[in-house]
N, C-alpha and C positions, 0 to 999 in steps of 0.2 A: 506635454501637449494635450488640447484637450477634444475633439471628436461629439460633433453634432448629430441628434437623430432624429427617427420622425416622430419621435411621441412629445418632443418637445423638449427633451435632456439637453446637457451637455455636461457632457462627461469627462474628465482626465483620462487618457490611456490607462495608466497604472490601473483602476479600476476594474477589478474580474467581470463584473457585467459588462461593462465597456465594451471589454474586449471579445465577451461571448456575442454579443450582439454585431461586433464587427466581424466577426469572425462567420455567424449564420448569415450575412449581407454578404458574405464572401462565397458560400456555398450556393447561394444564388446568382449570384455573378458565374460560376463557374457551371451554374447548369444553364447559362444563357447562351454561354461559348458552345456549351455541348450539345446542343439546341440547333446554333450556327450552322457546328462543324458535322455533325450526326445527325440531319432530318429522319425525324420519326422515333427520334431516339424516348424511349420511357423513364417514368422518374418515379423511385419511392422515397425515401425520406433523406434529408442532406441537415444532420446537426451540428452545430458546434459541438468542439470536445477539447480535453483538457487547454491542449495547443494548438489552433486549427481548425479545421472542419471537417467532414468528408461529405460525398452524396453518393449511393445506392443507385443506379442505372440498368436500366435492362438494353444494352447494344442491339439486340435480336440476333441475327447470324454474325455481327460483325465484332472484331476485338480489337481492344488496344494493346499496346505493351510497353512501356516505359520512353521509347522513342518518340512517342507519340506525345506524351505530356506538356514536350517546351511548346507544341502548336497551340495544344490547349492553351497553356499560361500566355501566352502572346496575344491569341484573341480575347483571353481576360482583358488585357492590358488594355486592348485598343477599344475595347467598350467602354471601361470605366474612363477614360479621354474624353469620350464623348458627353460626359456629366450628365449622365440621364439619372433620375432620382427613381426611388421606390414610390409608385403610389396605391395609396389602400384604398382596397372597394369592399363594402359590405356586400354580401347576398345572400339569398334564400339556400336551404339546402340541396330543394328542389333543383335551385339554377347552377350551384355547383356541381353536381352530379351532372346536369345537359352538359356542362361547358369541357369535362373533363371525359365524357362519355365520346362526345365527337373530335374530340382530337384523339381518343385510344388510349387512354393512359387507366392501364386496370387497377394499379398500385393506388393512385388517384383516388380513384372512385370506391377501392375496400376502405381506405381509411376515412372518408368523407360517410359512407355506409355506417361506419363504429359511431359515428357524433350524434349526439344527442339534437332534435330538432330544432331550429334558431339558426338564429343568421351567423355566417361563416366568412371571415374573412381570408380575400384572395392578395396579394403584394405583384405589383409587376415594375419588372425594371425590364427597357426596355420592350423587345421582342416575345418576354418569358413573361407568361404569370403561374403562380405557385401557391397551392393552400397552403397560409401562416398564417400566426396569430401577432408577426411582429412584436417589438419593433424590430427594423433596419436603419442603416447611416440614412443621412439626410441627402451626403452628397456622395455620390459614387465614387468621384473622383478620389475621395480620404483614400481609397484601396492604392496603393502605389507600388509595393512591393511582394510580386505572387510569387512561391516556388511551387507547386504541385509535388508532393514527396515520395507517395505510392500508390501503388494497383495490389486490390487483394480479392477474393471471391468472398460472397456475403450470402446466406441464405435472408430469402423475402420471412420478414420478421424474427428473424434466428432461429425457424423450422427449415433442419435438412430433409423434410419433406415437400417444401416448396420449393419456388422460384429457385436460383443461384441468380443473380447479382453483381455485376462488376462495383466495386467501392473506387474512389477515388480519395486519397487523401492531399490537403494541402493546408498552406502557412499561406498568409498573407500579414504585411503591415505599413500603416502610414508612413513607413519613411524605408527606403534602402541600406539606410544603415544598419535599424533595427532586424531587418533580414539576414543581412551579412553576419551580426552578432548571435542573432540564433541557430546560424549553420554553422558558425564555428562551433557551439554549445552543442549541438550534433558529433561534431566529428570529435571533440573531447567525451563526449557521451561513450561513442563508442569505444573508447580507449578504458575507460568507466565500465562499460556493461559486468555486470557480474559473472556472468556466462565462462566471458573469456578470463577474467580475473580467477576464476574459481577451478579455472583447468590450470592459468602457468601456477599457482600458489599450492596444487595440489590441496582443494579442500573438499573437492563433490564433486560424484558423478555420477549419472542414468544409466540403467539396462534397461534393453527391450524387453529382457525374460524377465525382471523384476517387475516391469509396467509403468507405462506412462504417467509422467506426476510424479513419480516415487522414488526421492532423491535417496543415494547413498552417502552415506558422512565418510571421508576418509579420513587417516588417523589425523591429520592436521587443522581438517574441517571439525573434526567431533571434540578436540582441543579448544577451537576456540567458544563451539557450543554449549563443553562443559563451563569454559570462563565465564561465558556469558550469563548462564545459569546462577552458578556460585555469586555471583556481583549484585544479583536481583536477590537471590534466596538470603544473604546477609543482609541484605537492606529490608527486608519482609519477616526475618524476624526479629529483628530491632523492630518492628511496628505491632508486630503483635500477631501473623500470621501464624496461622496452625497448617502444617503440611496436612497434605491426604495424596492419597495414589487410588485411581480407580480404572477399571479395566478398562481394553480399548475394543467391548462390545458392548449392549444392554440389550434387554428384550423390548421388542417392538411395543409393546406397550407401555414402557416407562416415555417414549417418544409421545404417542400420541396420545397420553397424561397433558407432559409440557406443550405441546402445538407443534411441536419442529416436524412432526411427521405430517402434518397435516402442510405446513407451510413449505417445508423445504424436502419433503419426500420423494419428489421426483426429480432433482441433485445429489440426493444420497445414495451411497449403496445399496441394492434391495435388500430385504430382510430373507433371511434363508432359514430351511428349518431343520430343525437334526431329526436325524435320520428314527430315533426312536421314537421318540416323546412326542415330536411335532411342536416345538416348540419354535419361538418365531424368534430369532436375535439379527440386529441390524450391525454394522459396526460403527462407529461412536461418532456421530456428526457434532454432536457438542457436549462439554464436559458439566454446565451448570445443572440438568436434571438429575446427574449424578450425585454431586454435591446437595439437591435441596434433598436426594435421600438421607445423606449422612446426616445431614440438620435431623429428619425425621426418626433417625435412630433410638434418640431420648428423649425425656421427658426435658426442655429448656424454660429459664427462670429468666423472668427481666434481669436479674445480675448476671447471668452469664453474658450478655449483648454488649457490645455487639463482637460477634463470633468471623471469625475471618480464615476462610479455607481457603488455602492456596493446594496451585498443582499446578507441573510442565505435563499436560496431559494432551497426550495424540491424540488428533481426531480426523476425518477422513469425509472426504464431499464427492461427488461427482463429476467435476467439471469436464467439459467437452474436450477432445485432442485440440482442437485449434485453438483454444481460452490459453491452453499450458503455457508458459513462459519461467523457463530456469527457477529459481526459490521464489520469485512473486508469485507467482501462479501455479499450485501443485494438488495434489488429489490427497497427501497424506501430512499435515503438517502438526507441530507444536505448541500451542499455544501456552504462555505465560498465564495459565489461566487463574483467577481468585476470587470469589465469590463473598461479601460480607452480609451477615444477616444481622438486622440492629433495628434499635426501635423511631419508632420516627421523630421523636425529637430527638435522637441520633442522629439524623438520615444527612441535612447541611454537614455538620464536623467530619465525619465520615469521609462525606462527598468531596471536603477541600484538601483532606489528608490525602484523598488520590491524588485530584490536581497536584499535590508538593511532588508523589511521589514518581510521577508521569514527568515534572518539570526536575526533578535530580535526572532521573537517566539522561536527556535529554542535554541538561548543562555537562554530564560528564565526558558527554562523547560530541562535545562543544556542537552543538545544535541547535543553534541561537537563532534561528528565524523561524516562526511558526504561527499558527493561526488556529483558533480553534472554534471548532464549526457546530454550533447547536442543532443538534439532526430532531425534529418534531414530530410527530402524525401528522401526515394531510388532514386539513379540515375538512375539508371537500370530499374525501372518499379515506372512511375510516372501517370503510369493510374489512381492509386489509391487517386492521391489530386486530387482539384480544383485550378484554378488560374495560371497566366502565369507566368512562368520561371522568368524574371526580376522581379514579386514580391517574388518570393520563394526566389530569390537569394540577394533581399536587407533583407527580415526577417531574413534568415541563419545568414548573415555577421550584423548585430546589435545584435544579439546573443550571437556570438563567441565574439564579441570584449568586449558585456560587459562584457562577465564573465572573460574574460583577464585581464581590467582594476579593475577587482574587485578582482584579486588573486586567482580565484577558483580553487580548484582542478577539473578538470571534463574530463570525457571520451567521447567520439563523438558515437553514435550510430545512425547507418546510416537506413532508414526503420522505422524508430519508430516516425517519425511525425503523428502529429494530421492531420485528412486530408485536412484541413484547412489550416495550416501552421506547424512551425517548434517548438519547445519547447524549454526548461529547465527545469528539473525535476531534483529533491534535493533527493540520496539515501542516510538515515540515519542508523546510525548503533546505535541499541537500548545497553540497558544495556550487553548484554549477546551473542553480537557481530553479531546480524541476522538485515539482511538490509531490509528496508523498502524504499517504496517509497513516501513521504510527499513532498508537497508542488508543484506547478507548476508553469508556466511562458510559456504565449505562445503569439508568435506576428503573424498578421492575418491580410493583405490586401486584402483578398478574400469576408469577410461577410460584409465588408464596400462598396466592389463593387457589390454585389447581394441584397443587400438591397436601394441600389442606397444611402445609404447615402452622405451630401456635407457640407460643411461653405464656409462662404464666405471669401474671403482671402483681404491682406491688397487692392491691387489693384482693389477689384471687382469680380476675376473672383471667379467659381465655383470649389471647390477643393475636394478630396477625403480624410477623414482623417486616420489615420494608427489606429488600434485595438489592444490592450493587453486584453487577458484573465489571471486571476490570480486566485490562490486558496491555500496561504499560508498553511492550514489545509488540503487542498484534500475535506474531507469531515468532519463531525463531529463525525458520525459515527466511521469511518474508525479512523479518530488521537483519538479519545477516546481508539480507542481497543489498538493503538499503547502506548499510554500514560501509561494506565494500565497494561503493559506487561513490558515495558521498567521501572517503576518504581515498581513492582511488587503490584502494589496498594496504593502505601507507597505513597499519592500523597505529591504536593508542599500545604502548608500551604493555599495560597491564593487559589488553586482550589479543596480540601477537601469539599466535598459537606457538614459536619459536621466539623466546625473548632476544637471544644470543646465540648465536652460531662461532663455536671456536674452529680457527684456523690454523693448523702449525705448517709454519713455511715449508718444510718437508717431513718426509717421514721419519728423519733423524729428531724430533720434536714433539712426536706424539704422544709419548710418555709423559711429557710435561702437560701438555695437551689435554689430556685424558682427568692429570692431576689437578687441573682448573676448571674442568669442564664438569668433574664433581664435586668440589668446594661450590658450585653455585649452585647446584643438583642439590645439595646440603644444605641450601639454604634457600628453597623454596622457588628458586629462578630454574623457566623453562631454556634450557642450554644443551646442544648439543651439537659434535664435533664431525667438520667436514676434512678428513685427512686423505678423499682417494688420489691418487696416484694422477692428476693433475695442474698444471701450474695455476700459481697462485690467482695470477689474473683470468683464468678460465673461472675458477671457483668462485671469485670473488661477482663475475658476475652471473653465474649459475644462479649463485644465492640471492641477487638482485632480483629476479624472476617472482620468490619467492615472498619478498619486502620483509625479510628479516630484519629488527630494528635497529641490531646493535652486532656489529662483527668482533671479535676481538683474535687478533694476528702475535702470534709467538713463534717467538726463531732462538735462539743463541744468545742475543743480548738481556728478552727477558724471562730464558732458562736459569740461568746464572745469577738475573737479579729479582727473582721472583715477583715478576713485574708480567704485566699485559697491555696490548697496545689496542688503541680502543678507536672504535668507527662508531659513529652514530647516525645514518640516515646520510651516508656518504660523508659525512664530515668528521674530521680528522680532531678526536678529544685529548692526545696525548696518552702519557705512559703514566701506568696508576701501580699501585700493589693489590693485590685478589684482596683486601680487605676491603683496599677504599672503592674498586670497584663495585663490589657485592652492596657497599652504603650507597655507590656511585646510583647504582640500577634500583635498591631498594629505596632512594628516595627521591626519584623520577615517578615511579609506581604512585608512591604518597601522594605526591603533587597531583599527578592526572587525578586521583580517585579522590583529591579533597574537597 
């Protein structure tokens, strides 16, 4: 279906802007209700966001609480019946400030304060007008389907030194059925959430005394870690990676060399100093200035390029207690990290050898819908990189072409550069249609010139070499929570932290048990045997909890006949010999990983 607006579009739903624009038409619909229902109520800003919208409100002494939302949602409804449209008024800044001054609205009139002088556009659908820059729908009525989903506390501008905020979050869409389908997606979510998957499966848990953000691996969780490592580290050095390992602190100065202390200094750990020397170390907010030391170590020749350092290297941010969320969101995480330094007519080959190697992970852990997003410098306000024009503008343009030549689907997102330079970021769309952002690619002439890095080139002279940052995983952390949402736990064979679980019908069996549960031990299959002292169907779905992938059940009949009885994913494979089983599981493994 397609969705009319007021700039003159029309648009398919399926379309991401579409739907962002319906979705901020929706957030003001929602502060018209609240407008309605709460006279005098205050407004700070109401965006869309990935799924929905939310709006910021200041209640005054009064509050909502979750009972209170269907009233909301209902008086949405019976505005958008009335088919009132959005209409845009130009004005002075001058007249924006009066008109927001005498109704009370403070939130209003500081953001209106921040604009630059010129004229400001206001949108009003019915009763409500609102500083926007539009667009919104055409016709109100398109809104047919509100659920309003949460109530959560917001500081005014994300300082908890200001205001607090009530947030309202909600979904809207053109049809009732599309609602219906995205609350089932909800309630499969939550059966999905990693949280809960990662406590029944026994892989990670949090201490208060360890600290907020700072996952611990248990032995099943660090199992799958270590798999996941190994999987990437064979494929990196088939391509030509050089391991490195570097600390997880550096002195405060090698930061603000690269610019991370300048940019992201007040997200980081502070720097502390020891007690002797007075020396200043920070703990390790990123691994690349690290790396462009070891580049710095020697003397490098145009033949050595292009040089490709890899590391699973900690590093540690700030984030706020309320940002936290289970392995997406942590204070201490891993990244797959690799840095290649090469020369620039290098810099394309390089560049589409990630893309292959970003699109193998991706196909192995069947990952088959994804988008990949050109992250730019704003044009408009490039206060916020380092480095000069002519190198932002050759990084862009090797970018854009590789992902050209490589067929990608990808959208351009202008402002979303690293400050450093320009990206590629890979959004995936998990099992159950919610996008994630995995994998990165970013090209960086800036930290090769602040580091004064050089090779010597065929003629002699002194040359600067171009930098790729890469992190086909993101982190470990983070593609772990993805992994186990997207497959609901139900992992791939080859990354099941417990490939096989032997069972012997009783304890009269365990010896046998034992004797097959090392025959696969011997040959590189993770196996290991549940014999306590409960019935079979207890254990059987103990280990369900677990999403162990393969059970294999011994009693009497394959004692005697040197045979084992095989489950796979609940389905019943028959009786095999420990030979053909072991090829059984060793070329299921093949297959996934081909």
């Amino acid at each position: 279906m397609t969705i009319a607006f007021t700039d003159g579009t029309i648009r398919p739903w399926e379309d991401d802007e579409a739907k962002r624009i319906f979705w901020h038409s929706s957030a003001h619909l929602m502060a018209e209700a609240l407008e309605a229902l709460y006279p005098g109520v205050k407004f700070g800003v109401g965006p869309a966001v990935e799924t929905g919208f939310y709006y910021d409100v200041d209640l005054g002494d009064r509050q909502i609480s979750e009972s209170d939302l269907k009233a909301i949602e209902d008086k949405m409804l019976e505005l958008a019946k009335t088919k009132e449209t959005f209409e845009r008024k130009e004005v002075s800044k001058a007249d924006a400030l009066k008109y927001f001054k005498e109704k009370g609205d403070p939130y209003k009139c500081e953001l209106i304060d921040a604009l630059e002088d010129g004229t400001i556009t206001f949108y009003t659908n019915g009763a409500f007008t609102d500083l926007c820059r539009g667009p919104h729908v055409k016709h109100v009525d398109d809104i047919k389907a509100i659920k309003l989903t949460a109530i959560a506390g917001a500081y005014w501008k994300g300082d908890q030194n200001r205001e607090q905020l009530t947030r309202i979050y909600g979904v809207t869409f053109p049809k009732k059925s599309m609602l219906d389908e995205y609350l089932q997606m909800l309630e499969e979510a939550k059966k999905r959430d990693h949280r809960k998957l990662g406590k029944e499966m026994g892989l990670f848990t949090f201490s208060s005394k360890v600290g907020l953000g700072l996952p611990l691996w248990l032995p099943r969780g660090a199992q799958m870690r270590y798999t996941l490592e190994q999987f990437l580290r064979r494929k990196q050095q088939e391509l030509g990676y050089l391991p490195v390992v570097t600390p997880h602190i550096g002195g405060k100065e090698l930061y603000v060399t690269s610019g991370h202390y300048a940019k992201y200094g007040k997200d980081s750990f502070q720097p502390i100093k020891t007690p002797q020397e007075g020396e200043e170390y920070m703990l390790k907010p990123m691994n690349c200035p690290h790396h462009c030391e070891i580049y710095r170590s020697e003397p490098r020749s145009y033949r050595d390029l292009p040089l490709r350092f890899a590391e699973f290297g900690t590093v540690y941010r700030y984030e706020q207690s309320g940002e936290l969320h289970g392995l997406t969101r942590v204070r201490g995480f891993t990244q797959d990290d690799a840095h290649l330094f090469c020369r620039a007519d290098q810099l394309q080959e390089e560049f589409e050898k990630v893309i292959d190697l970003i699109l193998y992970v991706f196909k192995t852990l069947h990952m088959t819908e994804y988008m990949a997003q050109i992250s730019l410098r704003d044009p408009e306000n490039k206060t916020k990189y380092i480095g000069s024009d002519e190198n932002w503008e050759k990084a862009e343009n090797a970018i854009i072409e590789s992902a050209k030549k490589k067929g990608l689907k990808t959208v351009v997102e202008l402002g979303e550069a690293a400050f450093y330079g320009p990206k590629l970021d890979f959004m995936v769309k998990d099992a159950i249609g919610r996008s994630w952002q995995l994998g990165t690619i970013q090209v960086d002439y800036n930290l090769p010139e602040r580091f004064g890095l050089e090779y010597t080139d065929a003629d002699g002279s002194k040359q600067r070499p171009v930098m790729i940052h890469r992190a086909p995983f993101g982190s470990i952390e983070r593609f772990t929570a993805v992994v186990l949402e997207h497959t609901a736990g139900h992992l791939p064979l080859w990354l099941a932290p417990d490939q096989v679980k032997v069972l012997p019908i009783s304890e009269k069996f365990a010896d046998y048990a034992e004797k097959v549960c090392n025959s696969l031990k011997n040959c590189d299959i993770r196996a290991s045997i549940d014999a306590r002292n409960e019935t079979l169907g207890k254990r059987i779905r103990e280990i369900a909890l677990l999403r162990v992938p393969v059970l294999v059940i011994v009693g009497e009949k394959e004692a005697s006949e040197g045979t084992v009885s095989v489950r796979r994913e609940g389905a019943d494979q028959g009786s095999m010999s420990v030979e053909q089983f072991i090829n059984y599981i060793k070329s299921a493994i093949a297959e996934e990983l081909s």
